[in-house]
C-alpha positions, 0 to 999 in steps of 0.5 A: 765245751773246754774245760781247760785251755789245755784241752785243745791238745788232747789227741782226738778221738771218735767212737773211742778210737784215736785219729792220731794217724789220720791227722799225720797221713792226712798232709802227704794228700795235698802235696802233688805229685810229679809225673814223668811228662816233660811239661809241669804246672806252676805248682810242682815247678815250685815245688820242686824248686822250693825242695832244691834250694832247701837240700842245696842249703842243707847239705852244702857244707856237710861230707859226701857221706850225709848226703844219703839223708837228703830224702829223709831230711827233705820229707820230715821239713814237709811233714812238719811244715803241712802239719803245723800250718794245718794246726792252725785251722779252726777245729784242727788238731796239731800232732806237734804239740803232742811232747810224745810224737816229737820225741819219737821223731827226734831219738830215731833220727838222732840216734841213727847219727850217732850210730852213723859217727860210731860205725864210720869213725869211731876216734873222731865221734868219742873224741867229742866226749873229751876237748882237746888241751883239758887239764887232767883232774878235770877229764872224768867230770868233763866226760861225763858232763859231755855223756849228759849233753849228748844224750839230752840233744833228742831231748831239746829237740822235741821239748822246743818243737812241742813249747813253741807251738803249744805256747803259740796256741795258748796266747791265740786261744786267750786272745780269741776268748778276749775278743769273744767276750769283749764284742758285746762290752766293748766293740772297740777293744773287740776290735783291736783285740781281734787285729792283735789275733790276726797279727799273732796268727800270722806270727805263728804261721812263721814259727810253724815254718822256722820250727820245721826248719830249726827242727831238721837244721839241728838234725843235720849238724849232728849229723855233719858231726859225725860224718 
């Protein structure tokens, strides 16, 4: 029994031992995976297609130099994607909503982009610190205004990650315990109540999707930034 609505984003655990990594290794089970015949099924076909177009759109107008990140790119929207569709089953488990994981997937990455910036250009990835045209008093407040937003990007990442879903979840928890409640009182409203629910849990069935692709297109305009 919860005790808290906040309970269901608790990382769970069996015998004292967190299955954190069972929940993030569990979605690379269900994708196929390609063989070398010449004839395939409908679904790696798809599936192939669906990651072409995706990488196409992605990397299109970035340099010939970010394209070495078509992989991770690609992998890491398929991860999120499979991990917050497979949230949304009953008695499932959501590593995105967990602040600390988004965090450890967002600094990494950002970070090796603003690496990538300082190691191929340096001139280019500084002089983002500083718009071109400022007056001169106002350069030490604009830098340091700009340090403060380089820095907080990784930040924003995984805060917008972890908010969307958490509060997709809370609305679907309170709206489910409403209809629950409301089916002995009033069938009427329970019913209603529970169309609304279906109409939310496919709403968030969509913010898992655009929450994946926001997540990785932001990571590759920083990276376009510095390449």
């Amino acid at each position: 029994m919860m005790l808290s609505l906040f309970d269901q984003f608790e990382s769970p655990t069996w015998l004292g031992i967190p299955l954190m990594m069972i929940a993030l290794t569990l979605p690379w089970l269900l994708f196929p995976i390609p063989t070398g015949r010449w004839l395939t099924n409908r679904m790696l076909a798809v599936q192939s297609w669906s990651l072409g177009r995706f990488s196409s759109q992605l990397l299109t107008p970035m340099a010939t130099g970010g394209h070495k990140w078509a992989a991770l790119f690609v992998s890491l929207m398929m991860f999120l994607i499979t991990v917050n569709l497979l949230g949304l089953l009953p008695y499932t488990f959501t590593p995105t909503t967990q602040l600390s994981l988004n965090l450890a997937l967002a600094f990494p990455l950002w970070l090796g982009t603003v690496i990538v910036g300082m190691w191929n250009q340096p001139t280019h990835a500084l002089g983002h610190l500083l718009p071109e045209g400022t007056p001169t008093p106002l350069i030490p407040v604009l830098i340091i205004i700009e340090t403060i937003s380089l820095f907080i990007r990784p930040l924003a990442l995984g805060v917008r990650l972890t908010a969307n879903l958490t509060a997709g979840h809370l609305l679907m928890q309170l709206v489910a315990s409403a209809a629950f409640l409301l089916t002995s009182i009033m069938p009427t409203v329970a019913a209603l109540t529970t169309l609304v629910l279906f109409l939310l849990t496919m709403l968030e069935m969509a913010v898992a999707l655009i929450q994946a692709y926001v997540f990785v297109l932001l990571l590759s305009l920083y990276l376009q930034e510095n390449v």
